[in-house]
N, C-alpha and C positions, 0 to 999 in steps of 0.2 A: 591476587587474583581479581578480584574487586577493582582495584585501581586500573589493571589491565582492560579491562572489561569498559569501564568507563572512557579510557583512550580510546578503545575500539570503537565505543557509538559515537564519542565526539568527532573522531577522523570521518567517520558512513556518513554523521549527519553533514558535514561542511561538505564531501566530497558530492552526496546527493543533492545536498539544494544549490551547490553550482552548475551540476551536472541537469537537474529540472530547469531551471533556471536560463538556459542554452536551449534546452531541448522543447522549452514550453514556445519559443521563435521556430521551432519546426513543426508543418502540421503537411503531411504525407498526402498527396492526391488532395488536397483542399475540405478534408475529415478528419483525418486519424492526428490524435496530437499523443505521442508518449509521454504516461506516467510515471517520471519512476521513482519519484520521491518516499512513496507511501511504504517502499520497500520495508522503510525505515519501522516503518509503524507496524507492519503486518507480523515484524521479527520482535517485536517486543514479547516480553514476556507473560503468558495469560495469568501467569499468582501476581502479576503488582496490582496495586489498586487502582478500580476503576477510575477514580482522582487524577492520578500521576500520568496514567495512560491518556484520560482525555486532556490533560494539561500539555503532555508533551506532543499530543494530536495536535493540536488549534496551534501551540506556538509555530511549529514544524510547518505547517500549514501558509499561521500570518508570516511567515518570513516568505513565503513563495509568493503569497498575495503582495506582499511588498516590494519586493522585487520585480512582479509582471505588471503590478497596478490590476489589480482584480476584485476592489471591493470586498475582501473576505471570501469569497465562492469556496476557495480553496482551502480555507480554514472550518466556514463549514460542511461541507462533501469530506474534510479528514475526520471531525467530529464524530458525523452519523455514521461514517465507517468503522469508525473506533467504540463507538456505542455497539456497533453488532457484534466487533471481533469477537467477544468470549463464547455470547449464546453459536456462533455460528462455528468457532473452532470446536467447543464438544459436541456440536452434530458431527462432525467428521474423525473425531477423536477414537479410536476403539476403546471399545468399554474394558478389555483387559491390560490398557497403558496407562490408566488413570495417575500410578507414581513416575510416570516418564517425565522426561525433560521437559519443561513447561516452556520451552521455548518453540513455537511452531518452526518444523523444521521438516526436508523430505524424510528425516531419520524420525521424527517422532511420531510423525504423521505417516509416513508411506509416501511414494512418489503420487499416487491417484491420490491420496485423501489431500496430500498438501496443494497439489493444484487446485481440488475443489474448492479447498479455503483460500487460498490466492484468489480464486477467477472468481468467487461469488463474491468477496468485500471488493475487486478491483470496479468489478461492475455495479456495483452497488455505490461506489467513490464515484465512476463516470455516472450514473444514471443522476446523482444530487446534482453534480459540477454540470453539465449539460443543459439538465432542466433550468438549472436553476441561472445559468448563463443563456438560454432565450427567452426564461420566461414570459414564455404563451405556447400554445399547441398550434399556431398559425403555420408552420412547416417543421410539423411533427415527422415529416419522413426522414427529413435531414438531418432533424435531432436525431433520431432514433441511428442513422446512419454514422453519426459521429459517438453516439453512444458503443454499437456493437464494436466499429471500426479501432478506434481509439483504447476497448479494453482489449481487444483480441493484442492489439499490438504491444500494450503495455504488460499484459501476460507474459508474452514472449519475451519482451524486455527483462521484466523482473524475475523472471525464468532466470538467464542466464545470467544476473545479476547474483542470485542464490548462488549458483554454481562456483560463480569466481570466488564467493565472498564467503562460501561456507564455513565450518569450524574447520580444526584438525581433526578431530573427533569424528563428524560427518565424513572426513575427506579418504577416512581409513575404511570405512563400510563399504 
């Protein structure tokens, strides 16, 4: 089980940072650029230690940075998003699921709570990666315009990226 498990991340992760890697050359209407590497990160599991989860944040990250030539931006915007995952998955967590599946999932979560926890670490990922790619507020509307633009669309992205990619277990509920 274990071992399977492992083949499953290893295939999401080559499959994802090909698939960002392509998609980071498309940016929609001259704003919106799809995320959708972070998928990777959002699905991890909230019991590993915060260690392993920020370690496999920043690498997952510098391989994107390395492949776009981004300076890092991308390693850390996955960092601070991986810093908030846990505090921000149990705001959305019901307090009577606490021995649920530690895997944030629409089945662990609920389809509302899961998108909450998607859309607030997505936006939370574009608001570093943004700011921190104009660094200045000299055309703050633009930013702001690539910020909303860019999570709404990577929502939707990793939306139905979930879907494809779900368990068996999700796929039967």
């Amino acid at each position: 089980m274990m071992k399977n498990t492992l083949v499953h991340f290893l295939i999401l992760f080559v499959a994802l940072l090909v698939a960002q890697v392509i998609c980071s050359k498309i940016i929609l209407f001259g704003v919106a650029m799809p995320i959708i590497y972070i998928y990777l990160v959002l699905r991890l599991p909230v019991n590993y230690s915060l260690n392993w989860t920020l370690t496999i944040a920043f690498l997952f990250g510098l391989f994107v940075d390395m492949f776009n030539n981004t300076q890092g931006m991308n390693a850390l915007a996955c960092t601070v998003m991986t810093m908030l995952r846990r505090p921000v998955h149990d705001m959305f967590m019901l307090k009577d699921d606490e021995d649920n599946d530690p895997i944030p999932s629409m089945d662990s979560l609920g389809i509302t709570n899961y998108l909450k926890y998607m859309a607030s670490l997505v936006t939370v990922y574009c608001v570093v990666l943004f700011l921190v790619q104009a660094f200045t507020l000299h055309n703050f509307p633009l930013t702001l315009l690539r910020i909303i633009s860019s999570s709404l669309l990577s929502i939707l992205l990793i939306f139905g990226i979930d879907s494809l990619v779900s368990t068996e277990r999700e796929k039967r509920l």
